[in-house]
N, C-alpha and C positions, 0 to 999 in steps of 0.2 A: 504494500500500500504506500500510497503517495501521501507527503502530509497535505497537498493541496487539496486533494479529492476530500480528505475528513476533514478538513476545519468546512470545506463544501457543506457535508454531508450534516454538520454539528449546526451548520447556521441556519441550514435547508429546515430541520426538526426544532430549532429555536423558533423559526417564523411561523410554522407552524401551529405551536404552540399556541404564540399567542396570539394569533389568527384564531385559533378554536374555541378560545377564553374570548377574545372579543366579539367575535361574531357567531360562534358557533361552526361546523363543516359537513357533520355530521359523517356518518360510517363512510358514504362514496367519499367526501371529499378527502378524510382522513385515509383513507386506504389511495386514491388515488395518489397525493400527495408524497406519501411512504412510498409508494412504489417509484413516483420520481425520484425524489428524494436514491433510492439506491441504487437505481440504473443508473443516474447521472454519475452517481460516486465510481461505479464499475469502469463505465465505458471513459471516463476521463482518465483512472487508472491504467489502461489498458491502453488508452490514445499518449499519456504521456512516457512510457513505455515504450514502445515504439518510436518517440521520437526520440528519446533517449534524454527525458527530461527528469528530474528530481524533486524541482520545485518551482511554485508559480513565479511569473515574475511579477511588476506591476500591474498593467492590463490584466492580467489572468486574473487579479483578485476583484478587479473591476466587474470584468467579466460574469465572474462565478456568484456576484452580487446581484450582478442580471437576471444568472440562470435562478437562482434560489426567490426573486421575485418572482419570476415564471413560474415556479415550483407553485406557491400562492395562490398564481389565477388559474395553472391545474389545479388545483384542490378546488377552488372554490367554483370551476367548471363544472368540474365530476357533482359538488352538490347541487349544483343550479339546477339537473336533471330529477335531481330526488326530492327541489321544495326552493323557495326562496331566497336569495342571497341577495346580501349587499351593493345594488350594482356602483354605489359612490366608491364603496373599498374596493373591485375589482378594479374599477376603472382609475380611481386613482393609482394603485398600485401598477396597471397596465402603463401609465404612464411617466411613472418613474422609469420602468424597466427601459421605456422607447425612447424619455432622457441619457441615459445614462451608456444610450448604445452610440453616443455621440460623442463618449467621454474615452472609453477602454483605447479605441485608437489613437485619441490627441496624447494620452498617457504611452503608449506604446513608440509614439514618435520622440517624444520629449526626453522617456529616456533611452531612447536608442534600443529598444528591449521588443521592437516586433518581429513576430515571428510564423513561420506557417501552421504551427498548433495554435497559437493564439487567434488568426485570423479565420480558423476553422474552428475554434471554439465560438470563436463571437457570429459565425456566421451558422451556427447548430441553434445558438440559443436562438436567436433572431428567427428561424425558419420555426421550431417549433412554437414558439409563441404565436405565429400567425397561426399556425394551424391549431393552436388553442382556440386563441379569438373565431377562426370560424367556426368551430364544432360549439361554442357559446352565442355565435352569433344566427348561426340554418335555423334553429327551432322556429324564430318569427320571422326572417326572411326567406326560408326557402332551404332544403339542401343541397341546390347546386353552389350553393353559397362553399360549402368546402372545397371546392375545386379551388378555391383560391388558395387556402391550405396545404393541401395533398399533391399538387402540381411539381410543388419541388422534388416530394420524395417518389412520382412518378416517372422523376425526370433519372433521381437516381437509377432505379430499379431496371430502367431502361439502357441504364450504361451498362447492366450486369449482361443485356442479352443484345446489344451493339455496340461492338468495340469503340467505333470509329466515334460515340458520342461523348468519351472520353480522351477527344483530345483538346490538345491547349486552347484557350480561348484567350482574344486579345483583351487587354484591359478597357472599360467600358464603365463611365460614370452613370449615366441612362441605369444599368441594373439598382445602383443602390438609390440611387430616387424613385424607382419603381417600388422598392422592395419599403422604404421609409413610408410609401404612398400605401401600401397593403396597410400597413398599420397605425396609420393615420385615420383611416376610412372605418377599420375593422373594430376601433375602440369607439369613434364617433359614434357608430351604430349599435354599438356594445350599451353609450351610454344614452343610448334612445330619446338624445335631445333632436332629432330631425324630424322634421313629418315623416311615416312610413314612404311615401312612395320617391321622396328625395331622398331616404335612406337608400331605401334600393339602387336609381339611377347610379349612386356614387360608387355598390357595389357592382354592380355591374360595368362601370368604366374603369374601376380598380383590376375588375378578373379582364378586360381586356388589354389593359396593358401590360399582366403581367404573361397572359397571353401572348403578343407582340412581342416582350423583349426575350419570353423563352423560345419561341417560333423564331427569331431574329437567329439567337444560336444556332439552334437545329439545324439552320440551312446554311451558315456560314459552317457548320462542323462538315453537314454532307456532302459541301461542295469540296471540301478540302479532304474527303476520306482518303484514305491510303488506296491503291489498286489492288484487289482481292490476290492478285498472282505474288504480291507484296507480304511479307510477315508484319503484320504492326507492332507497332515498339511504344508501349506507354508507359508516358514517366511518372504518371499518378493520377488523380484526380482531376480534371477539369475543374474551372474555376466554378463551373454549375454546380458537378457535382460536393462542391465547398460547401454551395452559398445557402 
């Protein structure tokens, strides 16, 4: 074990806590939360491993301050299904998280301390919080509403069975204003100050552009595929498959 992953794991079960004293979570939210809570510990474990890390740097605490808010609007997701919840403390909380995803990187530059784990941790936390918010957001909008969610880890899953969608992609500002823009819209709606049907429009020009800017890769990867007579040689993850 990493000490980064457990002071994770210890802050994850503190917020927790008193998230369930303050508002209540009930059995889903507490069991969902717990199960965060120790996947995230595992899989950071095993990620920093691999990169051959020992302990976080800066950003990374930034970070894991993020994932452990997430950890919160999972829980308090999982209850939303079984009864009532806070939408002021989801939402406020959702919005600390979407602050603070603006911070890990100024901190990673400043101290010269970024790095490809780090950018792939911030860019794990960031995907599953959207696909929190929509699976909190389908019930009154609609469940094609989770495509806006699920798109990314679609996108993964599809690298497992074409190689070629795994390759390099150029750097592109457009993805992170798209991706700021998912959860911008997704907590707007979360906190149901819109009229429903201005709700909706907003999400549905949020899932097309995030549409757009993954169709935008797709064809710039296809056109650049290797030729099948060719053995492909991949040097890891696509910046998609990061993000």
């Amino acid at each position: 074990m990493r000490p980064g992953p457990v002071i994770g794991l210890l802050l994850q079960f503190a917020m927790l806590a008193l998230l369930s004293a303050a508002v209540g979570l009930g059995p889903a939210g507490r069991a969902a939360g717990t199960v965060y809570a120790l996947g995230s510990c595992v899989l950071l474990t095993r990620a920093m491993h691999t990169a051959g890390l020992v302990a976080f740097g800066p950003a990374d605490l930034v970070t894991q301050t993020r994932a452990a808010l997430v950890g919160c609007v999972t829980a308090l997701t999982a209850a939303s299904f079984a009864g009532d919840v806070p939408v002021p403390v989801l939402v406020g909380i959702t919005v600390v998280a979407l602050v603070l995803d603006a911070v890990d990187g100024k901190v990673a530059r400043r101290t010269a301390t970024a790095s490809a784990f780090g950018a792939r941790f911030d860019m794990e936390v960031d995907a599953f919080l959207i696909l929190v918010l929509s699976c909190y957001v389908a019930p009154a909008a609609g469940l094609w509403v989770l495509a806006i969610g699920a798109m990314r880890y679609v996108y993964v899953v599809a690298t497992w069975v074409l190689p070629w969608l795994r390759g390099q992609l150029f750097p592109r500002y457009w993805r992170k204003v798209v991706a700021a823009i998912q959860g911008i819209v997704l907590v707007t709606a979360a906190a149901d100050v819109l009229p429903r049907p201005v709700a909706v429009v907003a999400l549905v020009g949020a899932l097309a552009l995030l549409t757009e800017s993954f169709g935008r890769d797709v064809i710039f990867l296809w056109r650049r595929r290797l030729p099948a007579s060719r053995p492909a040689r991949v040097e890891g993850y696509s910046e998609r498959a990061r993000a």
